[in-house]
C-alpha positions in Angstrom: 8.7 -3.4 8.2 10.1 -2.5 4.6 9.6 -4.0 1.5 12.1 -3.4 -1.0 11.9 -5.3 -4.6 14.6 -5.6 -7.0 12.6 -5.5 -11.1 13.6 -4.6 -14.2 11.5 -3.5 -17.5 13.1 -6.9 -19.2 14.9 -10.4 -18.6 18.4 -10.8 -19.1 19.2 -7.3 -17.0 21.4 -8.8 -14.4 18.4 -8.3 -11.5 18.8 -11.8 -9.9 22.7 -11.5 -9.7 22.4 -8.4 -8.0 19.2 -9.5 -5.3 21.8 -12.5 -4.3 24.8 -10.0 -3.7 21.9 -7.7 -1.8 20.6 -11.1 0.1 24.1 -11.3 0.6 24.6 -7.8 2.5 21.5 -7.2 3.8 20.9 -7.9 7.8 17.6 -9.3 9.5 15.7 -10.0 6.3 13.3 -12.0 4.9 14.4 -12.9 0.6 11.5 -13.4 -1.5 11.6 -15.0 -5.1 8.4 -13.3 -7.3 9.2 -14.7 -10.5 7.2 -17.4 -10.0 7.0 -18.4 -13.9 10.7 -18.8 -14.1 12.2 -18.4 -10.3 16.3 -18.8 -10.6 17.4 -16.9 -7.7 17.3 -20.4 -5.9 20.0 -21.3 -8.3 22.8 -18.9 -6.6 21.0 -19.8 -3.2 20.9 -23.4 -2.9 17.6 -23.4 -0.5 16.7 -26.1 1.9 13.2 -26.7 1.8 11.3 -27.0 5.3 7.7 -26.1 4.4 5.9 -26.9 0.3 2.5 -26.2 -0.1 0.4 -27.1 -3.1 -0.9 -24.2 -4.8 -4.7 -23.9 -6.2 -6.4 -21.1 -8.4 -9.0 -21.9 -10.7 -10.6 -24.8 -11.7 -10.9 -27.3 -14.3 -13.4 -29.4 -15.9 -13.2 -33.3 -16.2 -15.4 -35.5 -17.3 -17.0 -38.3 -15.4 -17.0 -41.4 -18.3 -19.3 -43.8 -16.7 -21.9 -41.0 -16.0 -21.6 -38.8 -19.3 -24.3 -40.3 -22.0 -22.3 -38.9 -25.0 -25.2 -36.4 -25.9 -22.3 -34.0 -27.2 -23.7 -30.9 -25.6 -20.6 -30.6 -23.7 -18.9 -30.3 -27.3 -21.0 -28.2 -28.7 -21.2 -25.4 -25.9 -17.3 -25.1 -25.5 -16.0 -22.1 -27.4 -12.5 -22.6 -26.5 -12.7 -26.1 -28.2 -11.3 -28.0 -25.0 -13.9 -31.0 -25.4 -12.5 -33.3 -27.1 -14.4 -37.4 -28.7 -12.0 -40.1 -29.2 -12.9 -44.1 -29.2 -13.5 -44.1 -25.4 -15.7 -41.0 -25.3 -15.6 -37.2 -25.0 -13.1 -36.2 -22.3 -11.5 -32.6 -21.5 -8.3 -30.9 -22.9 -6.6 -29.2 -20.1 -4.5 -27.2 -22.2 -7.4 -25.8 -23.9 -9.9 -25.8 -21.0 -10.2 -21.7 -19.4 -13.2 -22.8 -16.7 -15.5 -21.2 -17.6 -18.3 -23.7 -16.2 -20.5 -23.9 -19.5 -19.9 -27.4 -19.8 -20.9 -28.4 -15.9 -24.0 -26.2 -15.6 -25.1 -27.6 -19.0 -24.5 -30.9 -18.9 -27.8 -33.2 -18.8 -26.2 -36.2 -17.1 -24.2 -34.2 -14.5 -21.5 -35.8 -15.9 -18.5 -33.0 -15.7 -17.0 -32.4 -12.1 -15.1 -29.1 -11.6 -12.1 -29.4 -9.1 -9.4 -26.6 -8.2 -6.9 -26.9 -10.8 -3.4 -27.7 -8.8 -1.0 -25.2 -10.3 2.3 -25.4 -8.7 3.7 -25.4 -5.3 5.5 -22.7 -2.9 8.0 -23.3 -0.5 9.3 -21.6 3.2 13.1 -22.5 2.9 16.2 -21.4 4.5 19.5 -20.8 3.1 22.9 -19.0 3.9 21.7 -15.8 4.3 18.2 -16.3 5.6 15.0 -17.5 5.4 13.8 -17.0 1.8 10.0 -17.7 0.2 9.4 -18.9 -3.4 7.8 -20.7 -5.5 7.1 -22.4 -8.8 4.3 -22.5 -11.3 3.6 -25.8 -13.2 4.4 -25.2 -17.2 1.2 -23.0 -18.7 -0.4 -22.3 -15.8 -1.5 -18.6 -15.0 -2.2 -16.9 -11.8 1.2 -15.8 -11.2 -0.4 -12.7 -9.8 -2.2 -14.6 -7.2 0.9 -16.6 -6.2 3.1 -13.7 -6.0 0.6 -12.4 -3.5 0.5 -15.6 -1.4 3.9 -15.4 -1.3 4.0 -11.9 -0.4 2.1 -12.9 2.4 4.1 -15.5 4.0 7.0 -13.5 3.5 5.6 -10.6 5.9 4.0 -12.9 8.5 7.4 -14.6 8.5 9.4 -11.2 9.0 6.6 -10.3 11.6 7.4 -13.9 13.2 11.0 -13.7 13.2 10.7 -9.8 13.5 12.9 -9.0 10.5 12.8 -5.5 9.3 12.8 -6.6 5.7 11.6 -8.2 2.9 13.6 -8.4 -0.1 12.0 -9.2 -3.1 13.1 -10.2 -6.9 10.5 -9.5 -8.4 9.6 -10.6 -12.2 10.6 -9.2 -15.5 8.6 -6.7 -17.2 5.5 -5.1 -16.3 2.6 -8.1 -16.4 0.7 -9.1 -13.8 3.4 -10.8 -11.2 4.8 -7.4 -11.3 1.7 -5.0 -10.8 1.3 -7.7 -7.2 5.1 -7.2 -6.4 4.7 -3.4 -6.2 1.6 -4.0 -3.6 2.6 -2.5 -0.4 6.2 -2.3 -1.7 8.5 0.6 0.1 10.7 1.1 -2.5 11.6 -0.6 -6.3 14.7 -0.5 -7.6 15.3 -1.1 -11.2 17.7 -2.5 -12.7 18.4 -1.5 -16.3 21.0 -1.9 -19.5 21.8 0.2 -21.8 20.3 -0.8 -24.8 17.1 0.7 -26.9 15.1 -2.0 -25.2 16.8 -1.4 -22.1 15.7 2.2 -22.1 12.1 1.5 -23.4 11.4 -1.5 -20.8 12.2 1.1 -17.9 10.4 4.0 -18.7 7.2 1.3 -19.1 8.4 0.2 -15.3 8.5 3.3 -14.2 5.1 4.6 -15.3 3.7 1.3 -13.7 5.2 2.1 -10.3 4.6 5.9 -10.7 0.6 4.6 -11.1 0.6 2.6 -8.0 3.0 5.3 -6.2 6.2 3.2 -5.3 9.3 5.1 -5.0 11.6 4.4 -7.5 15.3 3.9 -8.0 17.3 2.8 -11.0 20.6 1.0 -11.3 22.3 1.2 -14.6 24.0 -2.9 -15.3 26.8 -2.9 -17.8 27.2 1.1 -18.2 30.5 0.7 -20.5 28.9 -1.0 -23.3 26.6 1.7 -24.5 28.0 5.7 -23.4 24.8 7.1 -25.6 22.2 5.0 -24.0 23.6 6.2 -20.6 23.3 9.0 -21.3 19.7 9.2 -22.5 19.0 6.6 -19.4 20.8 9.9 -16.9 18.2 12.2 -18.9 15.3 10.3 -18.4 16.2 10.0 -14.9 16.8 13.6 -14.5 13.7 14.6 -16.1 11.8 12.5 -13.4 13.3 13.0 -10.5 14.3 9.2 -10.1 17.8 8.3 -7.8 20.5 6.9 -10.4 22.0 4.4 -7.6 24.8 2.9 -9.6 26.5 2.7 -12.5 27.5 -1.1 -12.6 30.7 -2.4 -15.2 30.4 -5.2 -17.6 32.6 -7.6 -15.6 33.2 -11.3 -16.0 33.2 -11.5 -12.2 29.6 -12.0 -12.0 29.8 -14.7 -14.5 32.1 -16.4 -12.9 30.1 -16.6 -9.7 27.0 -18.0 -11.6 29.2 -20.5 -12.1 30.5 -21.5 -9.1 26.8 -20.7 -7.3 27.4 -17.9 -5.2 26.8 -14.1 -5.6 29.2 -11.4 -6.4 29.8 -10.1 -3.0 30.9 -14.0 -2.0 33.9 -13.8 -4.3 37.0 -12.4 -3.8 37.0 -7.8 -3.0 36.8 -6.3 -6.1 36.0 -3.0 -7.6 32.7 -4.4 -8.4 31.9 -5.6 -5.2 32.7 -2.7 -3.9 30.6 -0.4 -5.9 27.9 -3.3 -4.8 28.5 -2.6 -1.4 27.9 1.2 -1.6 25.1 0.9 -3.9 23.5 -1.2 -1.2 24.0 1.4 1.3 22.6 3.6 -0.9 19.2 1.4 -1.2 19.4 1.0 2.6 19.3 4.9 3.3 16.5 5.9 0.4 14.0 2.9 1.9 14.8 4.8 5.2 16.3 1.6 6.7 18.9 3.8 8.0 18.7 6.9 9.8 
């Protein structure tokens, strides 16, 4: 099985256009959403739930009013300032609250339980070009690193299920910790880049973090028109390190345009866009060795 994931060094790169295109042209896969914070690859795919599972990490402290005595010691423990007195009594902020467990294993009345804090939900769905896994985080919550993994894991007992070659994965922006899971076990990343200043300081951070955990790495170049001298300096950097330059991708309203009408590039119309999508995928194909 290979694991190919589509990231980029910041949002706003194009990465999610071009992982629907490659959902699009790839054969006997399994799609995988890792931006679990802010998934939108769901937007171009349209999928159909058939499986949503809560999602648990943590937990939380709440406070049991008709046992707690009001000594305060709760209060005055809590360094993050999450317990809060009002009229009706001390009771927990859950914006503030990091469970730590001071508060339970201190309290005299045994008055503060500590359930797994429910964090969001993933789903199992299928849509037009396959079976894809995602999920969504509630507002604030953390352990995106955790859920990218659960989802990492259904995706490849699903592939082994429906004995799918691939899982293809777009993975989050930056280089936090839903990307540092992404790259686990990954067979190949493929960035995708702009060039911009920030375009060409994101990727050299993404490419250190996959050089450290020893994922092969590829870079696409989005937009190449808009910027000749950061191209350049993008070809260099590329050059120096002995990373595959897979594409160099126009600025074309075509993509914007299929946003729009909820479908990926490759859905529309032949173009010379598409096109150079097409090859660029075929490209991807051979240097995960899906292609012999």
């Amino acid at each position: 099985m290979h694991e190919i994931i589509i990231i980029s060094g910041k949002g706003g790169t194009g990465k999610t256009s071009l992982t629907g295109a490659f959902a699009h042209l790839a054969s006997n896969k399994i799609i995988c959403d890792l931006d679990v914070d802010a998934p939108d690859l769901h937007l171009l795919l349209q999928p159909q739930r058939e499986r949503e599972e809560d999602f648990r990490s943590g937990h939380e402290a709440r406070i049991d009013g008709e046992k707690c005595d009001g000594c305060g010691v709760c209060a005055s423990m809590c360094r993050f300032g999450a317990i809060r007195e009002d009229e009706r009594g001390f009771s927990v902020d859950p914006l503030r609250c990091e469970g730590c467990k001071v508060c339970v294993a201190f309290c005299p009345a045994e008055a503060i339980q500590f359930p797994e804090k429910h964090c969001g939900q993933w789903y199992v769905s299928s849509t037009r070009f396959g079976p894809m896994v995602h999920a969504q985080l509630f507002p604030g919550e953390e352990n995106s690193g955790r859920l990218v993994m659960v989802l990492k894991q259904q995706a490849r007992e699903l592939a082994k299920a429906r004995e799918a070659e691939l899982v293809l994965c777009d993975g989050a922006p930056g280089i936090g910790c839903p990307v540092i899971s992404s790259l686990s076990g990954a067979t190949l990343a493929v960035a995708v880049t702009e060039p911009t200043p920030s375009g060409r300081h994101d990727l050299e951070r993404v490419a250190e973090l996959c050089g450290h955990f020893r994922v092969a790495f590829s870079v696409i170049i989005n937009k190449h028109d808009l910027n000749p001298d950061e191209v350049s300096r993008i070809e260099a950097f590329c050059r120096e390190r002995s990373y595959p330059v897979l594409a160099h991708l126009p600025h074309d309203p075509i993509v914007t345009r299929a946003m729009v009408d909820g479908l990926v590039v490759t859905e529309l119309p032949e173009t010379d866009f598409s096109r150079e999508l097409r090859r660029t995928w075929a490209r991807i194909e051979e240097l995960a060795g899906l292609v012999t």
